[in-house]
C-alpha positions in Angstrom: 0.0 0.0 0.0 1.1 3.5 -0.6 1.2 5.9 2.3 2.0 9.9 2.2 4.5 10.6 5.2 7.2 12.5 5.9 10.9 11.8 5.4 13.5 13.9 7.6 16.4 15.7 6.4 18.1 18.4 7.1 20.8 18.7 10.2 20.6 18.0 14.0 18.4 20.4 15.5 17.3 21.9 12.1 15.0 19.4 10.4 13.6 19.8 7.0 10.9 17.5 5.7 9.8 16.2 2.3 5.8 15.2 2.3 6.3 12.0 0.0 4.3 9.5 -1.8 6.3 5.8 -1.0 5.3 2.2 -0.5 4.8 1.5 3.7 7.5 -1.6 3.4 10.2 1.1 2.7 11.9 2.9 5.5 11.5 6.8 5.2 15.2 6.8 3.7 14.2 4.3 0.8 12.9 5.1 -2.8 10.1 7.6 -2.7 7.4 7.2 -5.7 6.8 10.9 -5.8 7.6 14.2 -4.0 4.2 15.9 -3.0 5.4 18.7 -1.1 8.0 19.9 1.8 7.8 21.3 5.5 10.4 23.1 7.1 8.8 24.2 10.6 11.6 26.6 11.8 10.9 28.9 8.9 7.4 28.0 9.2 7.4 27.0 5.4 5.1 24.4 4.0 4.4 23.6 -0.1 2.1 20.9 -1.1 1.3 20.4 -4.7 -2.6 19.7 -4.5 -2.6 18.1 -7.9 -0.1 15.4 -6.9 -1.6 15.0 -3.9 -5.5 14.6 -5.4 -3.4 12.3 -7.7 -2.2 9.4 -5.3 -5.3 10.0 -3.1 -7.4 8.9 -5.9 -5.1 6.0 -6.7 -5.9 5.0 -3.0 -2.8 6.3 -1.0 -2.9 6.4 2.7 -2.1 9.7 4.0 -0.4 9.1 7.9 -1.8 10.9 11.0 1.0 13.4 10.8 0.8 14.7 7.5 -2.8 15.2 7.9 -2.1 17.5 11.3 0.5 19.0 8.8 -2.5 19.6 6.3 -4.7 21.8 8.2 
Protein backbone atom coordinates (compact mmCIF):
# COMPACT_ATOMS: atom_id res chain seq x y z
CA UNK A 1 0.00 0.00 0.00
CA UNK A 2 1.07 3.49 -0.62
CA UNK A 3 1.19 5.92 2.34
CA UNK A 4 2.01 9.90 2.19
CA UNK A 5 4.52 10.63 5.20
CA UNK A 6 7.25 12.52 5.88
CA UNK A 7 10.95 11.81 5.44
CA UNK A 8 13.50 13.90 7.61
CA UNK A 9 16.41 15.70 6.40
CA UNK A 10 18.15 18.39 7.13
CA UNK A 11 20.84 18.73 10.19
CA UNK A 12 20.61 18.04 14.05
CA UNK A 13 18.44 20.42 15.46
CA UNK A 14 17.27 21.92 12.11
CA UNK A 15 14.99 19.43 10.43
CA UNK A 16 13.60 19.78 6.99
CA UNK A 17 10.92 17.47 5.71
CA UNK A 18 9.79 16.22 2.31
CA UNK A 19 5.78 15.20 2.26
CA UNK A 20 6.34 11.96 0.02
CA UNK A 21 4.33 9.53 -1.81
CA UNK A 22 6.33 5.77 -1.00
CA UNK A 23 5.27 2.20 -0.53
CA UNK A 24 4.78 1.53 3.68
CA UNK A 25 7.46 -1.56 3.42
CA UNK A 26 10.21 1.08 2.70
CA UNK A 27 11.86 2.95 5.49
CA UNK A 28 11.46 6.75 5.24
CA UNK A 29 15.23 6.77 3.67
CA UNK A 30 14.18 4.31 0.78
CA UNK A 31 12.95 5.10 -2.82
CA UNK A 32 10.09 7.59 -2.68
CA UNK A 33 7.36 7.16 -5.69
CA UNK A 34 6.82 10.92 -5.76
CA UNK A 35 7.64 14.15 -4.00
CA UNK A 36 4.23 15.85 -2.97
CA UNK A 37 5.39 18.66 -1.07
CA UNK A 38 8.02 19.92 1.78
CA UNK A 39 7.76 21.29 5.48
CA UNK A 40 10.38 23.12 7.14
CA UNK A 41 8.79 24.17 10.63
CA UNK A 42 11.60 26.65 11.79
CA UNK A 43 10.92 28.94 8.88
CA UNK A 44 7.41 27.96 9.16
CA UNK A 45 7.37 27.05 5.37
CA UNK A 46 5.10 24.36 4.02
CA UNK A 47 4.41 23.55 -0.11
CA UNK A 48 2.13 20.92 -1.12
CA UNK A 49 1.34 20.45 -4.66
CA UNK A 50 -2.64 19.70 -4.55
CA UNK A 51 -2.58 18.14 -7.87
CA UNK A 52 -0.15 15.44 -6.92
CA UNK A 53 -1.63 15.03 -3.86
CA UNK A 54 -5.46 14.58 -5.44
CA UNK A 55 -3.44 12.28 -7.74
CA UNK A 56 -2.17 9.36 -5.33
CA UNK A 57 -5.28 10.01 -3.10
CA UNK A 58 -7.40 8.95 -5.93
CA UNK A 59 -5.12 6.02 -6.65
CA UNK A 60 -5.86 4.96 -3.01
CA UNK A 61 -2.84 6.34 -0.97
CA UNK A 62 -2.94 6.37 2.66
CA UNK A 63 -2.13 9.74 3.99
CA UNK A 64 -0.40 9.09 7.85
CA UNK A 65 -1.78 10.90 10.96
CA UNK A 66 0.99 13.41 10.77
CA UNK A 67 0.83 14.69 7.54
CA UNK A 68 -2.84 15.23 7.91
CA UNK A 69 -2.11 17.48 11.26
CA UNK A 70 0.50 19.04 8.81
CA UNK A 71 -2.47 19.60 6.31
CA UNK A 72 -4.74 21.77 8.19
Amino acid sequence: MVKIRLSRGGVRNNPFYRIVAIDERKSTKGKVLDIVGYWHPSKKTLKVDKKILDKWVKVGAKITPAVEKILK
